[in-house]
N, C-alpha and C positions, 0 to 999 in steps of 0.2 A: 570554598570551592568544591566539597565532595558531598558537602549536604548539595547543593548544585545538581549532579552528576546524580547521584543517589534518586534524586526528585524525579529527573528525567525518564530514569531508566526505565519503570514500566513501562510506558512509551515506546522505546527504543524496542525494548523484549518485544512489542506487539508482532512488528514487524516481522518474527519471524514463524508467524502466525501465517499468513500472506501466501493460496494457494502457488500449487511450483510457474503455473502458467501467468500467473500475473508478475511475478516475482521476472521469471522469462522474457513479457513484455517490458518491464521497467526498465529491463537492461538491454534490452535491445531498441530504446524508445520509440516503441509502440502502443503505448500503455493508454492512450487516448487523453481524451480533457478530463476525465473527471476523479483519475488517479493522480491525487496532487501528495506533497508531501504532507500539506495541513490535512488534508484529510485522510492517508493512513494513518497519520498520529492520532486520529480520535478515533473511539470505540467502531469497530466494523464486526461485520456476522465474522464468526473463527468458523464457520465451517466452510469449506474451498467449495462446495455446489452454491452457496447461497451469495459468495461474492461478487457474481460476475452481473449477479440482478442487483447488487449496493453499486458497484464500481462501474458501469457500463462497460461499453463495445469495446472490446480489446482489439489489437491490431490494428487499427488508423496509425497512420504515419502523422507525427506531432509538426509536420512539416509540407503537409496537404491539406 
């Protein structure tokens, strides 16, 4: 179970990579379609100007 957990964590740690405004949208679900959970678990740009051209249009309501 902890080699498990262990395995994961990189992963987990990315996340908090994750500039504040996208992080903002997630939790206010406006994060759009192309912020999924599979794909901030894979490699994304760590600098917060370069995410928003990987991750598209923030602020779409996931509900319009």
């Amino acid at each position: 179970m902890v080699d498990h957990f262990i395995g994961g964590t990189p992963r987990v740690l990315r996340l908090t990579l994750l500039a504040p405004d996208i992080v903002e949208a997630i939790l206010d679900g406006t994060q759009g379609d192309k912020v999924t959970l599979a794909r901030v678990l894979e490699p994304f740009p760590v600098e917060w100007e370069a995410q928003p051209a990987y991750f598209g249009e923030l602020g779409r309501s996931r509900h319009s």
